[in-house]
C-alpha positions in Angstrom: 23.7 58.8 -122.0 25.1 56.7 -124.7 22.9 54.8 -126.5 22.6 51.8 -128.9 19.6 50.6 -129.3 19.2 47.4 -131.1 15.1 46.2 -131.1 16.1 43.5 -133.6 18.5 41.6 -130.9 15.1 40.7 -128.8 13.6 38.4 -131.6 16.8 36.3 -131.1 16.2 35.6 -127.6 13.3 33.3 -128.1 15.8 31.1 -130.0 18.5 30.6 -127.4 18.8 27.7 -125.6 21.1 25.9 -123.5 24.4 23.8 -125.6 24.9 21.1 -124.0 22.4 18.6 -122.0 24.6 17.0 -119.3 24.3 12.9 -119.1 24.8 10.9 -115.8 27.5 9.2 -116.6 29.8 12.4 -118.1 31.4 14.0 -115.1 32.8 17.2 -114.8 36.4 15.7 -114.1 36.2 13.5 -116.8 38.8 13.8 -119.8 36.0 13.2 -122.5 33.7 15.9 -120.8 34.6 18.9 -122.8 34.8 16.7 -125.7 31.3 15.5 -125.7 30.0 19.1 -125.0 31.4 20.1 -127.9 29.7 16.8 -129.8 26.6 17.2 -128.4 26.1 21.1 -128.8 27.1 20.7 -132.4 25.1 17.9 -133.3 28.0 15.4 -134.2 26.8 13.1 -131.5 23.8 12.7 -129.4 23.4 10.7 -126.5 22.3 7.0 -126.2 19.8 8.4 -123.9 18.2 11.2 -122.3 20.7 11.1 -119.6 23.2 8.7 -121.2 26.5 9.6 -123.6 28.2 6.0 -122.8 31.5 7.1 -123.1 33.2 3.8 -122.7 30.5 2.2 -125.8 31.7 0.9 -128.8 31.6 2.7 -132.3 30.7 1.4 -135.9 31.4 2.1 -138.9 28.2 2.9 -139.9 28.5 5.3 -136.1 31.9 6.8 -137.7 30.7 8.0 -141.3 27.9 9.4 -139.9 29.6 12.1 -137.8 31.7 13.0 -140.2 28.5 13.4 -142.3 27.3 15.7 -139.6 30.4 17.2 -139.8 30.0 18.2 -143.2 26.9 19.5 -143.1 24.8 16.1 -143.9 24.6 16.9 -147.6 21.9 15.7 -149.3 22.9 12.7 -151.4 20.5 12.0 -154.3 19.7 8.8 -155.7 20.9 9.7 -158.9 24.7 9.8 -157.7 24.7 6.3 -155.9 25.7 4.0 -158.8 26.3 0.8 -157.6 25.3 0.5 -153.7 26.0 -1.9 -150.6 23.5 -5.5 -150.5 24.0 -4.5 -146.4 23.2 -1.0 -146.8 18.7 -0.4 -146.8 17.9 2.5 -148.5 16.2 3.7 -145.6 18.5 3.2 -142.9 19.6 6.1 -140.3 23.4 5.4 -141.9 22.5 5.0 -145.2 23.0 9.0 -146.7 26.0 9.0 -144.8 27.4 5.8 -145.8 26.8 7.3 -149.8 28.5 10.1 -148.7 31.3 9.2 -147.6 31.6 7.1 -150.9 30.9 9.8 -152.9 33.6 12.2 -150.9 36.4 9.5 -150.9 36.0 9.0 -147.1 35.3 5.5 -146.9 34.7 2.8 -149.5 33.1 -1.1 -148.5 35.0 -3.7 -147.1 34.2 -5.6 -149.6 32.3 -5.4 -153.4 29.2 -5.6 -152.5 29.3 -4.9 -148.4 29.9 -1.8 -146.6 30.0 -3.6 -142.9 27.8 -0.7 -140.9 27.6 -2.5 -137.5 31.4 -4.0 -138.0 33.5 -2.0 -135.0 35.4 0.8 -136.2 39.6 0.5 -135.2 41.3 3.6 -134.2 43.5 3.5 -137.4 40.0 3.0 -139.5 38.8 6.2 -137.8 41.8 8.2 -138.3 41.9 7.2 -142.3 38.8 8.2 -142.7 39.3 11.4 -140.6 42.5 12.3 -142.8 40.7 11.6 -145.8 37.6 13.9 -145.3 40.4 16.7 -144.5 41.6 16.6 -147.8 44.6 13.9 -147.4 47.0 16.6 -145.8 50.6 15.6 -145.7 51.8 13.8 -143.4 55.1 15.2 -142.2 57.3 12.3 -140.4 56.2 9.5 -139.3 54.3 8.9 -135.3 56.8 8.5 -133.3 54.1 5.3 -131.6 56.0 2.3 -129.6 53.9 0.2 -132.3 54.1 2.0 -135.0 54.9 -1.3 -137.1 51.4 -2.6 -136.4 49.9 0.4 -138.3 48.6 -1.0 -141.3 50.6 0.8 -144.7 47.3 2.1 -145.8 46.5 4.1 -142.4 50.1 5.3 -141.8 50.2 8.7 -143.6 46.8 9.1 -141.8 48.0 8.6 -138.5 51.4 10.3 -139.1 49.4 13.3 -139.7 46.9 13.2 -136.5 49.3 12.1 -134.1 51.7 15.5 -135.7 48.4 17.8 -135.6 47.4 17.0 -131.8 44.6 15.3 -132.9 45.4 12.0 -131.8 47.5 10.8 -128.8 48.9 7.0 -127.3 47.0 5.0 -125.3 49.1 3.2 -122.0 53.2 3.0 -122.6 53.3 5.0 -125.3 51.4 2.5 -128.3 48.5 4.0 -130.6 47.1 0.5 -130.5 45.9 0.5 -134.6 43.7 -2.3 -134.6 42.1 -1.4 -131.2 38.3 -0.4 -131.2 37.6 3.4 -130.6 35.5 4.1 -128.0 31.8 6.8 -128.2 34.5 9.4 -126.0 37.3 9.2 -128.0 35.8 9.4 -131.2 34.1 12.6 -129.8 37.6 13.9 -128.7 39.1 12.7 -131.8 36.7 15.0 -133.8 36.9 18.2 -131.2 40.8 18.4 -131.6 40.4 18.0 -135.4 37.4 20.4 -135.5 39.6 22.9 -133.5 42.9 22.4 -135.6 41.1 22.6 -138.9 39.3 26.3 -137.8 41.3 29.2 -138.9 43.1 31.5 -136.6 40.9 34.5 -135.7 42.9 37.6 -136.9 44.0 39.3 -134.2 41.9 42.4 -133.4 43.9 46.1 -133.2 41.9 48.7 -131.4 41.5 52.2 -132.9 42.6 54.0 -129.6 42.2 57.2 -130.9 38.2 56.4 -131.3 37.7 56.3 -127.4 37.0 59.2 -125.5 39.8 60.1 -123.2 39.4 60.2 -119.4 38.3 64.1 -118.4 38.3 63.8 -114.7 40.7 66.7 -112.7 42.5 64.9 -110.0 42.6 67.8 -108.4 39.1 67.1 -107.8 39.3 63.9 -106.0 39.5 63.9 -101.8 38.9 61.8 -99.0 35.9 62.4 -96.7 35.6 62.1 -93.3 33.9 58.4 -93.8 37.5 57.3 -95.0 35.6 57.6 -98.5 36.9 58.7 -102.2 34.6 61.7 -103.1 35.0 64.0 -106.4 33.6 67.5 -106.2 30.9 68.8 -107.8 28.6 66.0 -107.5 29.5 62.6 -107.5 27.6 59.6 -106.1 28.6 57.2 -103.9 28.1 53.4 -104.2 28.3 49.6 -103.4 27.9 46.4 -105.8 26.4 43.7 -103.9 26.1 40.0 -103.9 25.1 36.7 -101.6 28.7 37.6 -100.7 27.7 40.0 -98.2 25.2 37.6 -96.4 21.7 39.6 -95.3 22.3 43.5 -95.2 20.6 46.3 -93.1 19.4 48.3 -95.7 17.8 51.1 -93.3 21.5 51.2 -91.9 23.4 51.5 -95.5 20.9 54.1 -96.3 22.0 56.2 -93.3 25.4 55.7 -93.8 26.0 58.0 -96.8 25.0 55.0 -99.9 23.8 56.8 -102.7 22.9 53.6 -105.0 23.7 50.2 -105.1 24.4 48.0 -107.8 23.0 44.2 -107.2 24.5 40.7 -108.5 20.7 39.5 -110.2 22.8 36.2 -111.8 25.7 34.4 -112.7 26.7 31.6 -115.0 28.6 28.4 -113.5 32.5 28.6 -114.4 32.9 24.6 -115.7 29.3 23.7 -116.9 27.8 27.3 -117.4 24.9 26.5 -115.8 22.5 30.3 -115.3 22.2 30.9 -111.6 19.9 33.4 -109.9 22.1 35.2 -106.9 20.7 33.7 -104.0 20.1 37.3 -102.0 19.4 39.2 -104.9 15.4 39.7 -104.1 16.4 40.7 -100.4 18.6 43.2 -101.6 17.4 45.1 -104.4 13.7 45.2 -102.3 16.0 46.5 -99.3 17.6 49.0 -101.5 14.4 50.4 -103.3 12.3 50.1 -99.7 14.9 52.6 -98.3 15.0 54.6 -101.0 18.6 53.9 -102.9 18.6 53.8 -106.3 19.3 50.4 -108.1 21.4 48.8 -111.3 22.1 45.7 -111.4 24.9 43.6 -112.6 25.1 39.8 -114.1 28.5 37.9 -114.2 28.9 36.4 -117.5 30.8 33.1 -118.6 29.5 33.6 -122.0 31.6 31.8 -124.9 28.9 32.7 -127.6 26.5 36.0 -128.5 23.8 33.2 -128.2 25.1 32.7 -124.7 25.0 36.5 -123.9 21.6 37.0 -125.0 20.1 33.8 -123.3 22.1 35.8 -119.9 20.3 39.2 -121.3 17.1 36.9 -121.6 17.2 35.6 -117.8 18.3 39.4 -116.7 15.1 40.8 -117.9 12.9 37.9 -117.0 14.4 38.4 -113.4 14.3 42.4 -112.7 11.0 42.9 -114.4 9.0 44.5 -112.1 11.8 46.0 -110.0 12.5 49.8 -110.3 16.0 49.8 -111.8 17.2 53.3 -113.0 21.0 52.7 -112.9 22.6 50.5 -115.6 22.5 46.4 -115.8 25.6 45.8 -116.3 27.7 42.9 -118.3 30.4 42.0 -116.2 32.5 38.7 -118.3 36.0 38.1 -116.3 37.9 35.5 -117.7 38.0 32.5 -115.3 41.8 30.6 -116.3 42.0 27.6 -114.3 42.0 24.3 -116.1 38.5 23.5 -116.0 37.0 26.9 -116.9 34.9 27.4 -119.5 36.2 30.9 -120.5 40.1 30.5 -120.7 40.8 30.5 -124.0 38.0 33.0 -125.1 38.9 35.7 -127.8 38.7 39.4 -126.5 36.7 39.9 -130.2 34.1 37.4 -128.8 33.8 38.9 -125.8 33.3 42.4 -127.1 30.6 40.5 -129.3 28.7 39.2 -126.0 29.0 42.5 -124.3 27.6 44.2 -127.5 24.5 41.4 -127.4 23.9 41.9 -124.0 23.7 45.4 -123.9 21.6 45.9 -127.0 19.2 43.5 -125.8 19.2 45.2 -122.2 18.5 48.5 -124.4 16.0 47.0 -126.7 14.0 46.0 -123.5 14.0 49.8 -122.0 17.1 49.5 -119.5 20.0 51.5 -119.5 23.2 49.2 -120.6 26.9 48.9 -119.3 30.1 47.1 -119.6 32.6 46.6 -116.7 36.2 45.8 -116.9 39.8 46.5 -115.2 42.8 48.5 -116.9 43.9 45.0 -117.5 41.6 43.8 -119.4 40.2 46.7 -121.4 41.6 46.3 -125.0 42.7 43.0 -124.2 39.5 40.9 -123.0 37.1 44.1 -124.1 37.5 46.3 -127.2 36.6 49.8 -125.9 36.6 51.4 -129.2 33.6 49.2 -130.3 31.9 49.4 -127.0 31.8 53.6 -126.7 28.3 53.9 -127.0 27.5 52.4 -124.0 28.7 53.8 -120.5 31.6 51.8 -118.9 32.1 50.6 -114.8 36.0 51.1 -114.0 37.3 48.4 -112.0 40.8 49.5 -110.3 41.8 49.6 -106.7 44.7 51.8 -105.7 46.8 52.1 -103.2 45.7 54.2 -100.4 42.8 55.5 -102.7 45.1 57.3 -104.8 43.4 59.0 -108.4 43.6 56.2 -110.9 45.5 56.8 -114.2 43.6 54.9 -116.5 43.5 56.5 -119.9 39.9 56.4 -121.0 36.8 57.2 -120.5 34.2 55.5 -117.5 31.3 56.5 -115.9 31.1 54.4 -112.7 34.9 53.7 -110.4 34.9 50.6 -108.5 37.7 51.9 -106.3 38.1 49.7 -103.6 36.9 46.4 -102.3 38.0 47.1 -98.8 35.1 49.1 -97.7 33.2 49.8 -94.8 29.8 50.4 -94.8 27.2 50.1 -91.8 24.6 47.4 -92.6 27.0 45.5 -93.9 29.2 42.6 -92.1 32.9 42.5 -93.3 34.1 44.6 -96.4 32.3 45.8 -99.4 33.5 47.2 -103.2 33.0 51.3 -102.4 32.1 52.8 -106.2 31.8 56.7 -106.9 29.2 58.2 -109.9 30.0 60.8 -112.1 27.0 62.5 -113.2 23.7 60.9 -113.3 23.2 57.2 -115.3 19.3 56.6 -113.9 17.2 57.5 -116.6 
């Protein structure tokens, strides 16, 4: 069995928690939502309440300089460095470091010698200056293209020129930027997101070392169908299902009898849009079915993870929920990218993923269970890095046609080769998986 055991990866789990608190009035639908995830999880904006963002509320300036203070880190700002300072300004004020700040920095100066204006609305052009300024004044390139571009004020036109060319800001109704219009709690947070993700370098793209994973050693020779219409390799291998509340209440007595060597049980899943941790709904009933009748178990958990903090609060619930269950076969990481608009995991790097798996799996190690990663022959090396995941055994997704021997390349443990089976117990189709060699421990 390959092994990686990594003891250190449990202290982290104590620290995970979930990103983002959701508000009542921030729907899933909503352009803003993504945008105040991302200012919420990184502390750029909080809520007006427990359960309130208020999208549609009115920003200040004092509002303004303070997330980009956040954004910066929230630098101390010593006494020392404040020279003259704003009669509206206390000293103690929530604002008042990052009011000094963004002095300091060049981001924003008064509105007037001796008046900074914090509770003064913030204009979208006001916001953008500011933005462009704490970027470093980039240039500008041409000028928006904004059906009132003559109302942006000379000062602010450089700074919007450069937004509107970087993505990071966009029209409002017919096409006008609307200068001197007041920006709202969700744009400002959107605002902030697109320059946050246009300002982060590009992750260098990751080449595998193909020649550091093991080779697939299987004879097809070997392979054959039995007389339950089931792929079977001689000498030895196992034959098993992967189950979840997909397959409704199963006769566990009855899959027994019908050849199942092990079965391999969805314990959890995170939500596609909000990533929300779920517990599968059958998963008790099953892997009590399985044991009672005397299959053995793994288990598997479907991961939305964007973060290694996200894979180890999934490697966290894992553990919390088969402890005290006899699982000898693998837990398994299973991450498939979800693309549609609203999911969470679209535009996830393959190096982040291969991160999470590498979380999970330690952790799942670390806490005395055998760990594994899953993936197709279209994803491996593309959504999963192989050649940093060989010390851990690997679930081979790939369903032929009419069973034929797959030809992937590389090594696996565990073939997931159909999902058109037929197994009694078990009411419409189930995936049919075949063992090589032993993985209980």
């Amino acid at each position: 069995m390959r092994k990686r055991i990594a003891a250190a990866l449990l202290a982290l789990l104590a620290l995970t928690a979930p990103a983002f608190a959701a508000f009542d009035d921030v729907s899933d639908g909503d352009w803003f939502a993504s945008a105040v995830a991302w200012a919420e999880s990184e502390g750029v904006m909080n809520g007006v309440s427990a359960d309130s963002f208020d999208p549609y509320g009115a920003v200040t300036r004092a509002m303004a300089v303070t997330m980009l203070y956040r954004m910066a880190g929230s630098p101390a700002v010593s006494g020392g460095d404040l020279g003259h300072t704003y009669a509206d300004v206390e000293p103690g004020a929530w604002y008042a470091d990052a009011v000094y700040w963004a002095r300091l920095e060049g981001v924003a100066n008064g509105t007037g010698e001796d008046a900074f204006s914090p509770n003064a609305g913030i204009t979208r052009e006001q916001l953008v200056a500011m933005l462009w300024r704490y970027a470093g004044q980039p240039e500008a390139g041409e000028a928006a293209h904004f059906t009132d571009g003559g109302g942006i004020s000379s000062w602010a036109a450089d700074a919007v020129a450069w937004a509107a060319a970087a993505g990071i800001v966009s029209g409002r109704d017919g096409g006008a930027f609307d200068p001197q219009g007041g920006a709202s709690r969700a744009e400002c947070a959107a605002i902030l997101m697109r320059y946050d993700e246009s300002a982060r370098p590009e992750e260098p793209e990751y080449v595998p070392d193909l020649d550091a994973i093991p080779r697939n050693g299987y004879d097809a020779e070997k392979f054959y169908i039995d007389g339950r219409g089931r792929l079977q390799y001689e000498p030895g291998a196992l034959t098993g299902i992967d189950v979840s509340l997909h397959q409704g209440e199963i006769d566990w007595a009855a899959v027994a009898a019908d050849g199942i060597d092990f079965a391999i049980i969805r314990v959890g899943y995170r939500g596609y849009s909000e990533g929300e941790i779920f517990k599968d709904a059958f998963f008790e009933a099953n892997i009590e079915g399985a044991l009672e009748n005397g299959l053995d178990v793994g288990v598997y958990f479907f991961s939305q993870a964007l973060s290694v903090d996200e894979a180890l609060e999934e490697a966290e619930q894992t553990i919390e929920w088969i402890s005290g269950y006899d699982v000898s076969y693998p837990v398994v990481f299973d991450w498939e990218r979800i693309e549609y608009d609203s999911g969470r995991t679209a535009d996830v790097s393959g190096v982040t993923v291969t991160d999470c798996a590498l979380a999970f799996c330690g952790a799942l190690e670390a806490a005395g269970y055998s760990a594994m990663t899953y993936g197709s022959p279209s994803t491996v090396n593309e959504d999963i890095y192989m050649d940093r995941l060989t010390d851990y055994p690997f679930w081979l997704a790939h369903y032929t046609e009419d069973l034929a021997v797959t030809e992937y390349l590389y090594f696996y443990d565990m073939w997931q080769y159909s999902s058109n089976g037929a197994v009694d117990g078990i009411e419409g189709r189930v995936d049919l998986n075949l063992c090589f060699g032993s993985l209980a421990r």
